[in-house]
MARDO-422538 format. One record per atom (N, C-alpha, C): atom name; residue number from 1; x, y, z; residue in one letter. Coordinates in nm, 3 decimals, always signed. Layout:
<pts>
CA,NUM,X,Y,Z,A
...
</pts>
This chain:
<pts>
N,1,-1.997,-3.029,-2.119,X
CA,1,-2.082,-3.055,-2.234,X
C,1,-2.189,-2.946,-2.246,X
N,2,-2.187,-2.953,-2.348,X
CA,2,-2.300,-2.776,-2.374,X
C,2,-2.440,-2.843,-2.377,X
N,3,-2.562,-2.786,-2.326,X
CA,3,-2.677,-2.845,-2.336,X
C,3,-2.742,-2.737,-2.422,X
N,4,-2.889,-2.812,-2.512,X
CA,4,-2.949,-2.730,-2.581,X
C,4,-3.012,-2.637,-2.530,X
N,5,-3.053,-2.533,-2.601,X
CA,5,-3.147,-2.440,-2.559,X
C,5,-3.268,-2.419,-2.669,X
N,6,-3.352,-2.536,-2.576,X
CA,6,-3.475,-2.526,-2.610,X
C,6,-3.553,-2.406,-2.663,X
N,7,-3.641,-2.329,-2.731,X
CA,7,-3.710,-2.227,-2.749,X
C,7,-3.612,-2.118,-2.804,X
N,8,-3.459,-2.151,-2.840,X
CA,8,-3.371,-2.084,-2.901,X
C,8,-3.301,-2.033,-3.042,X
N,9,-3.321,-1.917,-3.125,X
CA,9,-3.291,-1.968,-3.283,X
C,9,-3.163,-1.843,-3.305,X
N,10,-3.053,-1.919,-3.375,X
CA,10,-2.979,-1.821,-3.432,X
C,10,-3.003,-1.786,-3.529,X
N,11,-3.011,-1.662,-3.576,X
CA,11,-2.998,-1.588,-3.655,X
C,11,-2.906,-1.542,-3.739,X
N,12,-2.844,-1.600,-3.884,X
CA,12,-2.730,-1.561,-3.917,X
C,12,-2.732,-1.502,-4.049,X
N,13,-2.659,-1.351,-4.089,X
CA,13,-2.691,-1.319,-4.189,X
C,13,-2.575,-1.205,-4.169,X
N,14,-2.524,-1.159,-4.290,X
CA,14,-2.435,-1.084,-4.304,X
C,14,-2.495,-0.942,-4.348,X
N,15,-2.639,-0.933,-4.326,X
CA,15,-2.668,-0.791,-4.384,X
C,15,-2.800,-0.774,-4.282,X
N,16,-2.761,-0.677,-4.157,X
CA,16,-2.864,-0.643,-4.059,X
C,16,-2.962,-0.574,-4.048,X
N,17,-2.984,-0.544,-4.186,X
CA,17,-3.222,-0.536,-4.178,X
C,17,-3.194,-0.672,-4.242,X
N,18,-3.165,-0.783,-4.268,X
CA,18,-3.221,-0.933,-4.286,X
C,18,-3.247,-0.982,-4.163,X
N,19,-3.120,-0.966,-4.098,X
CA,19,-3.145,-1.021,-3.967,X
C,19,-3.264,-0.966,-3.840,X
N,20,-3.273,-0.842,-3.857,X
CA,20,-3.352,-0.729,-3.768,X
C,20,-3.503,-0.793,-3.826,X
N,21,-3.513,-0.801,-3.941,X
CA,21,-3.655,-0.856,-3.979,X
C,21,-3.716,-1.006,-3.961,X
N,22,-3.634,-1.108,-3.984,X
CA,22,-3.588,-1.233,-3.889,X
C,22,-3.644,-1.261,-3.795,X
N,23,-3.506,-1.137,-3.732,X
CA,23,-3.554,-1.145,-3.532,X
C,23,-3.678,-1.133,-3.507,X
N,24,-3.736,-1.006,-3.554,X
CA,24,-3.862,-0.949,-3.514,X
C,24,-4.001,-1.102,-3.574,X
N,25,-3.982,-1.149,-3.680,X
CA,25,-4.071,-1.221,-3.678,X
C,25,-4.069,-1.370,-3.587,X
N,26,-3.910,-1.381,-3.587,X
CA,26,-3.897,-1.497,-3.457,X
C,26,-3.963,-1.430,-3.337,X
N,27,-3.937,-1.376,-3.291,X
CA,27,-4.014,-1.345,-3.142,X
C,27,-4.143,-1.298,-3.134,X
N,28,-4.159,-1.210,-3.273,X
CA,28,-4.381,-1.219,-3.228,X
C,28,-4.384,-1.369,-3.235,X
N,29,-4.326,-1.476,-3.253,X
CA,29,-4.344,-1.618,-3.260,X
C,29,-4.327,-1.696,-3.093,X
N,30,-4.218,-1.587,-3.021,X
CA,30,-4.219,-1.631,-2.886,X
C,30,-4.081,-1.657,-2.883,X
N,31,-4.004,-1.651,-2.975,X
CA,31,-3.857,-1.746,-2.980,X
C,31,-3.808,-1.660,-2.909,X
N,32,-3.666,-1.710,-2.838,X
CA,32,-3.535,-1.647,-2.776,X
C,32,-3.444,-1.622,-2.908,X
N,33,-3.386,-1.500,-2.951,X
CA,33,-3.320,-1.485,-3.062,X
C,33,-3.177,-1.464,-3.062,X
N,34,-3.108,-1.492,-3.091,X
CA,34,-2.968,-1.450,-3.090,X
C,34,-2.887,-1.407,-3.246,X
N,35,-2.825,-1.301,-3.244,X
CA,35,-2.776,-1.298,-3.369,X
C,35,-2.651,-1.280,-3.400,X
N,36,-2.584,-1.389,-3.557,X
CA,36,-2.425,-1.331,-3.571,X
C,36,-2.440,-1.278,-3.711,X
N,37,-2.347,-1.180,-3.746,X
CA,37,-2.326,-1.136,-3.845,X
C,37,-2.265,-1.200,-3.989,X
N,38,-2.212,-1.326,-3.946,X
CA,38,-2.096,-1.389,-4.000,X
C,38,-2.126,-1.517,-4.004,X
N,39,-2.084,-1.637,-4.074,X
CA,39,-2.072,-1.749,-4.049,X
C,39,-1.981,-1.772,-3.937,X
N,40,-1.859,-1.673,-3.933,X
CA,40,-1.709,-1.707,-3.850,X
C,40,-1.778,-1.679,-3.701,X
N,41,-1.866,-1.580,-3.670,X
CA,41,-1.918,-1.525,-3.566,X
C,41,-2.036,-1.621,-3.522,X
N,42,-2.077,-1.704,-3.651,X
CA,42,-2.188,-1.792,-3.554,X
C,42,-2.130,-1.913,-3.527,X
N,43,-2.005,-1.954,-3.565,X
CA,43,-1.927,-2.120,-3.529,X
C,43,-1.875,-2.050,-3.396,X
N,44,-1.846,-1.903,-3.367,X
CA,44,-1.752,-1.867,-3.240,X
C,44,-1.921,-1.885,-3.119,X
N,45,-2.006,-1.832,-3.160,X
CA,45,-2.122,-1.817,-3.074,X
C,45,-2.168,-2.000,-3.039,X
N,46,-2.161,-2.087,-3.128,X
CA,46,-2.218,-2.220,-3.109,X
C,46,-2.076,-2.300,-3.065,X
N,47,-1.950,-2.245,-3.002,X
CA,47,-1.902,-2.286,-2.905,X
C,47,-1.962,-2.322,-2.776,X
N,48,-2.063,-2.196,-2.776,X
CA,48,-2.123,-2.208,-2.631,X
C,48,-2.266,-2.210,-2.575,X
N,49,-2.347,-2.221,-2.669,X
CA,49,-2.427,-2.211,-2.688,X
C,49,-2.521,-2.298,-2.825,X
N,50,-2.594,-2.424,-2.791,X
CA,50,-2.661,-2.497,-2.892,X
C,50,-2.834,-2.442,-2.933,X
N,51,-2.875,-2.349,-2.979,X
CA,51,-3.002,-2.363,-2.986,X
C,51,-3.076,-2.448,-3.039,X
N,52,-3.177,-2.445,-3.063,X
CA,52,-3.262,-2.530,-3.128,X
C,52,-3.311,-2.567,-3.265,X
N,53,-3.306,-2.390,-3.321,X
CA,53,-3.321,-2.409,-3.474,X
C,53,-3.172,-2.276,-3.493,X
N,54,-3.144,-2.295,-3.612,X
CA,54,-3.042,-2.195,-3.690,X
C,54,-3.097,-2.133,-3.824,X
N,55,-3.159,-1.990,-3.844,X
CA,55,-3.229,-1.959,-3.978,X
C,55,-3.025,-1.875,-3.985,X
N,56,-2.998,-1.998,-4.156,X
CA,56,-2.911,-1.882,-4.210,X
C,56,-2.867,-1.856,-4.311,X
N,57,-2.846,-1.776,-4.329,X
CA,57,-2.798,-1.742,-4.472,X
C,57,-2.702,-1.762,-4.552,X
N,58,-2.744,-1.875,-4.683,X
CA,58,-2.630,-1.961,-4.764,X
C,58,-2.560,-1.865,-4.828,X
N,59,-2.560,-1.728,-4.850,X
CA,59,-2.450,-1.715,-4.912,X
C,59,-2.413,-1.555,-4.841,X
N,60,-2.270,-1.608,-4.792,X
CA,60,-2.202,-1.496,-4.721,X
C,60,-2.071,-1.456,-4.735,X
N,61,-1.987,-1.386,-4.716,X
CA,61,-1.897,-1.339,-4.770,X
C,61,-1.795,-1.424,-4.648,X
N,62,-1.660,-1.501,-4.680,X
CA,62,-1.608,-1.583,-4.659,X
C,62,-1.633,-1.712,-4.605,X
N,63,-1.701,-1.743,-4.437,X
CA,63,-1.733,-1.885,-4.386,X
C,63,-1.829,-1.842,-4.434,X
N,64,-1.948,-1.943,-4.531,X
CA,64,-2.074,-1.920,-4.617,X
C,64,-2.159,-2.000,-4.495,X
N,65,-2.270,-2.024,-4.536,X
CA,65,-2.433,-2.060,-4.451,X
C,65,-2.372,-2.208,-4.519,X
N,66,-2.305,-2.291,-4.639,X
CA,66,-2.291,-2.463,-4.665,X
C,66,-2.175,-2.492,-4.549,X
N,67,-2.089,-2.368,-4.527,X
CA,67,-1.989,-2.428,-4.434,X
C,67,-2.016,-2.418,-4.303,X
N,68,-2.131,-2.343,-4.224,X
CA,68,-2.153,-2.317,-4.101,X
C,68,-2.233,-2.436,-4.080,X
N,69,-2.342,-2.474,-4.196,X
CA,69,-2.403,-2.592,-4.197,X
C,69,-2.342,-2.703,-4.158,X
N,70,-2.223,-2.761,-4.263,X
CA,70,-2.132,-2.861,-4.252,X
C,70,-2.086,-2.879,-4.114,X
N,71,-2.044,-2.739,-4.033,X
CA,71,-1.984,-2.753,-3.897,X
C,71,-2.084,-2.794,-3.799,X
N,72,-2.202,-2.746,-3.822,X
CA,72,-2.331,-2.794,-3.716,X
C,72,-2.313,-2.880,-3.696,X
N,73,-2.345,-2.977,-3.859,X
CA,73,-2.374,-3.197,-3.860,X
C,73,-2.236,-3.182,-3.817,X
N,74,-2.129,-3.183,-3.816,X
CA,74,-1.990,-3.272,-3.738,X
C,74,-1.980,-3.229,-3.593,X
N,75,-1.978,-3.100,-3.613,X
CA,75,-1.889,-3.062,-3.444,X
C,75,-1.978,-3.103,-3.339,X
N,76,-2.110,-3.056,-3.402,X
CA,76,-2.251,-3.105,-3.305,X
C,76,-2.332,-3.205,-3.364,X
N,77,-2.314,-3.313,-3.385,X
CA,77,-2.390,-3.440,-3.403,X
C,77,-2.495,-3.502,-3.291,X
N,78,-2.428,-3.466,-3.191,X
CA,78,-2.532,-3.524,-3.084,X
C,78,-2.624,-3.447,-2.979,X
N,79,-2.653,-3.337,-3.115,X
CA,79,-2.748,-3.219,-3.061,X
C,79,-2.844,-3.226,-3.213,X
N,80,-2.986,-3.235,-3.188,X
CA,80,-3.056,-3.243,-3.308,X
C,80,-3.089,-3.050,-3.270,X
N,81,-3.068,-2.970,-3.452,X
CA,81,-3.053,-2.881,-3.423,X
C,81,-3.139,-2.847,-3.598,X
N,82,-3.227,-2.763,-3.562,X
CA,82,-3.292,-2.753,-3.695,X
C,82,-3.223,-2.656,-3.783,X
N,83,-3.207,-2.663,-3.893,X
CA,83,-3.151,-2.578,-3.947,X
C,83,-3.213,-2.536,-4.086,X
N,84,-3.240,-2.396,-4.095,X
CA,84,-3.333,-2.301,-4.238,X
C,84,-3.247,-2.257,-4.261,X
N,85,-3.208,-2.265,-4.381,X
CA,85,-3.146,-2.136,-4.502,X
C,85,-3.219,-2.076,-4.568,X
N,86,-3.187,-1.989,-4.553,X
CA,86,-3.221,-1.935,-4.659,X
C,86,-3.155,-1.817,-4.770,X
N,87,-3.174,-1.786,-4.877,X
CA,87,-3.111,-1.710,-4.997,X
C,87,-3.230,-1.632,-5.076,X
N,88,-3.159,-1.523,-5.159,X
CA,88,-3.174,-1.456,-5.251,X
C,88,-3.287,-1.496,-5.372,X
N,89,-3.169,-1.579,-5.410,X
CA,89,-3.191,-1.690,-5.519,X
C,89,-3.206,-1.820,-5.510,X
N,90,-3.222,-1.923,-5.629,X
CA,90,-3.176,-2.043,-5.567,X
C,90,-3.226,-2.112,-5.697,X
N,91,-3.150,-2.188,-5.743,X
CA,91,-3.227,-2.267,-5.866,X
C,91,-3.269,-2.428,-5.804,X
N,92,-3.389,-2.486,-5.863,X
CA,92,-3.426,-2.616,-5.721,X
C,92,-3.322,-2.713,-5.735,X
N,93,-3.196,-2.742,-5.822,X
CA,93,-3.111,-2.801,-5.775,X
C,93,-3.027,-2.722,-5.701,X
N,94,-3.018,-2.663,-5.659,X
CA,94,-2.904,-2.572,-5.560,X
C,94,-2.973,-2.585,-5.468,X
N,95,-3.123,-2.564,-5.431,X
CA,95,-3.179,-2.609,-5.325,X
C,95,-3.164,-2.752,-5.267,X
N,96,-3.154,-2.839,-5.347,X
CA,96,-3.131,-3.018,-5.322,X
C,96,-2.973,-2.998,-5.243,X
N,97,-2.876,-2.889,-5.330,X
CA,97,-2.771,-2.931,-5.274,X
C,97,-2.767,-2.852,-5.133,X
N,98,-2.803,-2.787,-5.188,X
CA,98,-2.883,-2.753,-4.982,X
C,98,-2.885,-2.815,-4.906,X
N,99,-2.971,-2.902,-4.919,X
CA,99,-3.054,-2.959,-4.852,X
C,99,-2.962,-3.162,-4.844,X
N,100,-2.891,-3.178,-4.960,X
CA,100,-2.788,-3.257,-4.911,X
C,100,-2.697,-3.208,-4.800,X
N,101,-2.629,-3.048,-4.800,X
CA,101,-2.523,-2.992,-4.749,X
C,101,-2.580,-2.987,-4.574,X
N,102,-2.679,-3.038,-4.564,X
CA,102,-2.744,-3.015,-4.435,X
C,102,-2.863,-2.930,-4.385,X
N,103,-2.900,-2.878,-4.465,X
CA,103,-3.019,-2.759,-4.403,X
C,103,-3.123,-2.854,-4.429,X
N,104,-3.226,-2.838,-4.328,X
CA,104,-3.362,-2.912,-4.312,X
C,104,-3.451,-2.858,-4.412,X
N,105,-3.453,-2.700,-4.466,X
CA,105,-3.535,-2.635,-4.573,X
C,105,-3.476,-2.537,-4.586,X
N,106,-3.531,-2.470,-4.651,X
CA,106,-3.482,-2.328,-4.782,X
C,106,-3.539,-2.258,-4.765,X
N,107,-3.533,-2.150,-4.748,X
CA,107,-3.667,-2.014,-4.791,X
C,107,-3.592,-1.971,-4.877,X
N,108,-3.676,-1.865,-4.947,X
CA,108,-3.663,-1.753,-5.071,X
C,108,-3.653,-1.646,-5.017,X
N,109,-3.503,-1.530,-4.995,X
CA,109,-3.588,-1.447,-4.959,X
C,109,-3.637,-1.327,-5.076,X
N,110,-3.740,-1.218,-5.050,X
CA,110,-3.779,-1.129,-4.932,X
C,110,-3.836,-1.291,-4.845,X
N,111,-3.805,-1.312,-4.698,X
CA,111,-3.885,-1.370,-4.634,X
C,111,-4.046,-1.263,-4.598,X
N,112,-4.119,-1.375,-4.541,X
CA,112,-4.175,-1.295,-4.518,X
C,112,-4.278,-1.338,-4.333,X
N,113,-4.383,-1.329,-4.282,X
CA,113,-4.370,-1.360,-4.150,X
C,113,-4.462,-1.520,-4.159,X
N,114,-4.531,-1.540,-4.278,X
CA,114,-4.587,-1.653,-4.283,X
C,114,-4.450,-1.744,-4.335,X
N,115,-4.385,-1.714,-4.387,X
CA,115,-4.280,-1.832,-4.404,X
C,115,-4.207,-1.862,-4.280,X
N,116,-4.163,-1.777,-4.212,X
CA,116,-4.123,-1.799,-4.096,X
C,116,-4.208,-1.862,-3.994,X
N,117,-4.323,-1.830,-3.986,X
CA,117,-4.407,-1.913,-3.879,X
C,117,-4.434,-2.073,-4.006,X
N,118,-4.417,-2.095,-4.087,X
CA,118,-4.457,-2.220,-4.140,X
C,118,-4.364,-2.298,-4.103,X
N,119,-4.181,-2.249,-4.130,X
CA,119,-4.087,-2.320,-4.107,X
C,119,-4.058,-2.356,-3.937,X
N,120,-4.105,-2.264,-3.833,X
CA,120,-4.027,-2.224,-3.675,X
C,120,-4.157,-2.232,-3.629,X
N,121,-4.277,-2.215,-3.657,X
CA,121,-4.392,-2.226,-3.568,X
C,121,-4.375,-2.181,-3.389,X
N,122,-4.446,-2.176,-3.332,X
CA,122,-4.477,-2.110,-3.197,X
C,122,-4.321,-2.184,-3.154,X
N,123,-4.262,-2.105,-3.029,X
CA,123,-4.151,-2.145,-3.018,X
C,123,-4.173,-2.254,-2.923,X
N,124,-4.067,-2.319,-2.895,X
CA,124,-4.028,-2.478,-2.791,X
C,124,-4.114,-2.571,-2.941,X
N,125,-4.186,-2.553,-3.033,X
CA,125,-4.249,-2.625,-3.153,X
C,125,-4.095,-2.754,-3.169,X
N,126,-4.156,-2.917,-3.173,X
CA,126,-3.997,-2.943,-3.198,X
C,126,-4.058,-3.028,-3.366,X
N,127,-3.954,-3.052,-3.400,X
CA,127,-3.944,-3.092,-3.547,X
C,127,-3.891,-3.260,-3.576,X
N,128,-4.002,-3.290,-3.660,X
CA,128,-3.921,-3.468,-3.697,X
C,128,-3.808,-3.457,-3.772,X
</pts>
């Protein structure tokens, strides 16, 4: 059985200055970061590994950020695992369906380092 990793956030995004900028604001935050390029690359990485929160990106070129989502709530149900999307765009019903599809919140991006510390706060931070 895989155990969580506390103080842990994946990083998922298909375009790496999103992710590189991400990272860097997760860890002046304190976080442990890990990153996949892919939706397909972050369901292969959360074989083995549960972190704590997942910042990712809803729209990606084949497995998308609604289907990596979807796989979190089933495959891992009995791991509470926070999960941020975030996008480009977003009209606020596409955000609802977001946010039905599983993600805990949304960002807009450009992110920027106060959104990230509002959503992930100091790391081991846990979430209702």
């Amino acid at each position: 059985m895989k155990t969580k990793s506390d103080g842990l956030v994946l990083v998922v995004d298909d375009i790496a200055e999103n992710r590189a900028l991400a990272t860097a604001f997760l860890r002046k935050l304190g976080w442990n970061v890990l990153e996949a390029a892919s939706g397909l690359a972050a369901v292969e990485m959360l074989e083995k590994v549960v972190p704590s929160h997942i910042l990712l990106d809803v729209r990606m070129p084949g497995f998308d950020g609604l289907s990596v989502a979807r796989y979190v709530r089933e495959a891992m149900n009995d791991h509470k695992v926070r999960i941020v999307g975030y996008t480009a765009h977003a009209l606020p019903d596409e955000i609802q369906t977001f946010l039905r599809s599983g993600f805990d919140a949304v960002l807009i991006k450009p992110i920027t380092y106060a959104d990230i510390s509002s959503e992930f706060g100091p790391a081991n931070t846990e979430f209702c």
